[in-house]
C-alpha positions in Angstrom: 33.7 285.6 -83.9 33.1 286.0 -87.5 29.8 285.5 -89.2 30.2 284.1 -92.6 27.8 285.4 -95.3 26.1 282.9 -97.8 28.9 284.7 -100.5 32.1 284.5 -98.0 30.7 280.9 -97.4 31.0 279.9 -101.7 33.9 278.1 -102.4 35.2 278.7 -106.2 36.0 275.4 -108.1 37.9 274.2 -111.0 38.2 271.2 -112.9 41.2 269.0 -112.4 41.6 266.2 -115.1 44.0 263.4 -114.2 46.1 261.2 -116.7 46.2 258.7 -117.1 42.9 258.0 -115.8 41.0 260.4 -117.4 39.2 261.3 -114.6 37.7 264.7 -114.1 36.7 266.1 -110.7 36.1 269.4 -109.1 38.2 271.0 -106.6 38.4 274.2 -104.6 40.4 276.8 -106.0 43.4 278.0 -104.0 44.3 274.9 -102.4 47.6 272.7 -103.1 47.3 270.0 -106.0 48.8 267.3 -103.4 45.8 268.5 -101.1 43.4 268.4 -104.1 44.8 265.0 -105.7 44.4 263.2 -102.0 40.7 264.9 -101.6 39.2 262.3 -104.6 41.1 259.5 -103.6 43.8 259.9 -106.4 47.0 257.7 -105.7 49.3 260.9 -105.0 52.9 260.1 -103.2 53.9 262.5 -100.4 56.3 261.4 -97.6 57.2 264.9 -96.2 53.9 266.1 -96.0 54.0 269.0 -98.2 57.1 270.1 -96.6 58.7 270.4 -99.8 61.5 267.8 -98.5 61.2 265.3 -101.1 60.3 264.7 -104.5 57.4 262.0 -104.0 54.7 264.4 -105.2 56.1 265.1 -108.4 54.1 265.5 -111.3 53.7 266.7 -114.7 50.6 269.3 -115.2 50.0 269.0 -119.2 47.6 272.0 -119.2 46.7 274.9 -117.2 49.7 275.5 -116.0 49.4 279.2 -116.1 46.9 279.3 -113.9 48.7 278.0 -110.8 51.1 279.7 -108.1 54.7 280.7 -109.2 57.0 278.1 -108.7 58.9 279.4 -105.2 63.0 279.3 -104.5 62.4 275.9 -102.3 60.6 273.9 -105.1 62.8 275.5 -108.1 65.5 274.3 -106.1 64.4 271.0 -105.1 63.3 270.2 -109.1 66.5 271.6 -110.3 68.1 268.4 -108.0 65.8 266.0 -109.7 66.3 263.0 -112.6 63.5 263.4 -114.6 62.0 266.6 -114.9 60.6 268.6 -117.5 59.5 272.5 -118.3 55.7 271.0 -116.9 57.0 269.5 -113.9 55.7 270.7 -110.3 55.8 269.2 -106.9 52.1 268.9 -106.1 52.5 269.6 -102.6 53.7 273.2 -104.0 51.2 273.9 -106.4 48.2 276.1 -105.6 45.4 275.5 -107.9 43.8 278.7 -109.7 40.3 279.2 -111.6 41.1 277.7 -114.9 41.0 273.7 -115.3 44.0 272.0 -115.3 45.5 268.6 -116.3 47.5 266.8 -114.2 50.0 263.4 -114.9 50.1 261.7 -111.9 54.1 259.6 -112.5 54.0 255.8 -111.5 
């Protein structure tokens, strides 16, 4: 069994803004924006469960966009098959959240 330390214990957060609320909140680094969005209640569509099967959790992250995970092969591909996409456009379910804040569009 392994003994977590006060330090392993901290969690690092972030600050995730989302449009076009306006709402700030903070999150824990290094965990998906779907997860993250869901977390403070935001209305975030998923219907494959983060599979990365569909295109329910797509988004548009207007800042901070640097600071999350490389786009991988299955979510390049599945955006490349989308209407409706831009050069910010991620699937949420993909995106791992870094240490720098980011702003997300949530798309109606």
């Amino acid at each position: 069994m392994t003994t977590l330390t006060p330090e392993s214990a901290q969690t690092t957060m972030t600050t995730m803004t989302v449009m076009p609320s306006g709402k700030s909140y903070e999150v824990a680094t290094g965990t998906t924006l779907l997860k993250a969005l869901q977390s403070v209640g935001e209305p975030i569509k998923s219907k494959c469960g983060g599979e990365t099967k569909c295109e329910a959790c797509h988004v548009f992250v207007t800042s901070g966009r640097k600071t999350l995970s490389k786009i991988r092969p299955a979510e390049n591909e599945k955006l490349d098959g989308m209407v409706g996409i831009s050069s910010n456009s991620r699937l949420a379910c993909q995106a791992v959240l870094g240490t720098e804040p980011i702003t997300v569009e949530l798309i109606a």
